[in-house]
C-alpha positions in Angstrom: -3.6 -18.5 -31.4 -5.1 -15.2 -30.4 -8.1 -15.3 -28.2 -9.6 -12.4 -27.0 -12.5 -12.7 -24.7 -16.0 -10.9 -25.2 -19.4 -10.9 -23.3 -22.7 -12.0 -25.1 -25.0 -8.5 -24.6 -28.3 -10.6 -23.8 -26.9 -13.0 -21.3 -23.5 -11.1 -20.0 -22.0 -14.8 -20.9 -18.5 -14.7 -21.2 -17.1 -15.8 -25.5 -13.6 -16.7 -26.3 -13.0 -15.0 -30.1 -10.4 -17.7 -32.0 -9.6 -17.1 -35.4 -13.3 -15.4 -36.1 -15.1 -18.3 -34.3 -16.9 -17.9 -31.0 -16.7 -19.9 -28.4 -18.3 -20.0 -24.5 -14.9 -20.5 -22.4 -15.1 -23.3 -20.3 -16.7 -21.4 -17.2 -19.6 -20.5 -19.2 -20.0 -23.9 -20.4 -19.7 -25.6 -16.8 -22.3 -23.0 -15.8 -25.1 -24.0 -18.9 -24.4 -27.6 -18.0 -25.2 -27.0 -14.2 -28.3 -24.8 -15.5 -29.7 -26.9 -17.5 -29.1 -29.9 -14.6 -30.7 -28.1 -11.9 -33.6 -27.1 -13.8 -34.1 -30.9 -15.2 -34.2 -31.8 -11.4 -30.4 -33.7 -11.7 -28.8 -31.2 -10.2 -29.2 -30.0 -6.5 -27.6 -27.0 -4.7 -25.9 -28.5 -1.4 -25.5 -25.8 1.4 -22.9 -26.9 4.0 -24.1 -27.5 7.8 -21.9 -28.0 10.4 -24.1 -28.5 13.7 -27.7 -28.9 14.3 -28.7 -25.2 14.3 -27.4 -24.8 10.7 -29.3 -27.9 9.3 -32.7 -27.0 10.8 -32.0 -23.1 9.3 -31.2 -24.6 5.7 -34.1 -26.9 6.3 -36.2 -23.7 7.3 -34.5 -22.2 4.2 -36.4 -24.7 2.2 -33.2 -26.9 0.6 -34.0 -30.6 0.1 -30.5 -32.0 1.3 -27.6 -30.7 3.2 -24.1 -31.6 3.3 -22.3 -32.5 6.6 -18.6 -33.0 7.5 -16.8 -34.7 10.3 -14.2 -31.8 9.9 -16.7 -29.1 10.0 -18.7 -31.0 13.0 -15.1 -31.1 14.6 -14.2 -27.5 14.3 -17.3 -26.2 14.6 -17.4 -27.5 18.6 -13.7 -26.8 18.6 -14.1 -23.3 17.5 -11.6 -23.5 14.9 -12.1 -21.6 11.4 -12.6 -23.7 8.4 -9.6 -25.2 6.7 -10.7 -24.7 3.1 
């Protein structure tokens, strides 16, 4: 199989060419799937907070939820970096 990989002009999407059939690789598919969630309100973007400063500025920020670790609430008052 040959694939070679274009970019739709309108929406800079990247296409998998196979055999004269396009194709959105799976990137561009996970990304239409998240899309379409978040704008059907079953998706929601999740920033990371790691002490009570950073929750109250993504609550400023105007997100609805955030997430919090007990790694990044350790390292955080250990000064460490993040492991990830």
């Amino acid at each position: 199989t040959n694939l070679v990989f274009y970019t739709h002009t309108h929406t800079h999407t990247p296409i998998l060419m196979d055999q004269g059939h396009l194709h959105p690789t799976p990137a561009a598919r996970l990304r239409t799937l998240l899309d379409d969630a978040r704008e059907a309100s079953r998706c929601e973007v999740m920033p990371a907070c790691h002490d009570a400063l950073s929750a109250r500025l993504i609550e400023r920020a105007g997100f609805r939820v955030a997430f919090m670790s007990g790694f990044a609430v350790s390292a955080s008052g250990l000064a460490l970096p993040d492991a990830g």
